[in-house]
N, C-alpha and C positions, 0 to 999 in steps of 0.2 A: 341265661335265665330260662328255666321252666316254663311250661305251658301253666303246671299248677300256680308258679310264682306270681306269672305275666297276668292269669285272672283274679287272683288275689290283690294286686295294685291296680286294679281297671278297677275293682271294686269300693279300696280304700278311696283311690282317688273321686268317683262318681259319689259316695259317698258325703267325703270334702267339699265338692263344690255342689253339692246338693240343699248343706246347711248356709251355704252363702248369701242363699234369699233376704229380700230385707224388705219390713213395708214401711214405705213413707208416707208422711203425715204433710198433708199440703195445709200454708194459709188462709183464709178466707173471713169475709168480711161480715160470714151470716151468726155463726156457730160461738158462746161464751164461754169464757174459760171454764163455767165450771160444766157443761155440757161436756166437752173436750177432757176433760178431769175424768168425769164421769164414765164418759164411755171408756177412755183408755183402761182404767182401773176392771171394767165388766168385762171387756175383751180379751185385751192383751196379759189381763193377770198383775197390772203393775202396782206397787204400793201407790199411794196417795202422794208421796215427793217424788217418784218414779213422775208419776204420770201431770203435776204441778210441772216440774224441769222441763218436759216434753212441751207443753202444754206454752211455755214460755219462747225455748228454742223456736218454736214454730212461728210464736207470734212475732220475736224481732227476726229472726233468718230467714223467714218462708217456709224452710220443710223440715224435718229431724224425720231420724231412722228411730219408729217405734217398738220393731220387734224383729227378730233374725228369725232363721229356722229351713226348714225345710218344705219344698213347695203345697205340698199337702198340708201340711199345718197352718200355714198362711193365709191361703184361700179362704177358708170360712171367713175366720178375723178379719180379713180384708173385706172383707161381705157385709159383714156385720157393722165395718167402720163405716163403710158406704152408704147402709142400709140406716143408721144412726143421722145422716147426714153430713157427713166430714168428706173431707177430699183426702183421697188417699189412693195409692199404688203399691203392684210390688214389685219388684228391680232385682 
């Protein structure tokens, strides 16, 4: 293999697992569905049953994956979800 090749696949690969981000949406016993609804929809960009389904997952599972991507894109949105009042992380 190439040197040109070998940085070529350092890059796809970093790339790859760069969009593997994900933020999670925790439980909690303060925050109402339709706040939850609401923010998701502002935030993350989801339709209204995007973000209903979420909204549901979370409340019988405890957490659901609300949004993938890459780390920089995340960050704000995670911010925001925070800042909103939601428990949330990105993994």
């Amino acid at each position: 293999m190439s040197t040109k090749e070998k940085i070529l696949e350092e890059v796809l690969v970093e790339e790859l697992t760069s969009l593997n981000n994900e933020i999670i949406l925790y439980n909690d016993d303060v925050n109402t569905f339709d706040h939850v609804i609401d923010t998701l929809i502002r935030v993350c960009n989801h339709t209204s049953e995007q973000a209903e389904q979420c909204s549901i997952i979370v409340h019988y599972k405890g957490k659901c994956t609300v949004k993938t991507g890459s780390l920089d894109e995340l960050k704000p949105q995670c911010t925001q979800l925070l800042e909103a009042g939601l428990s949330a992380e990105i993994v």
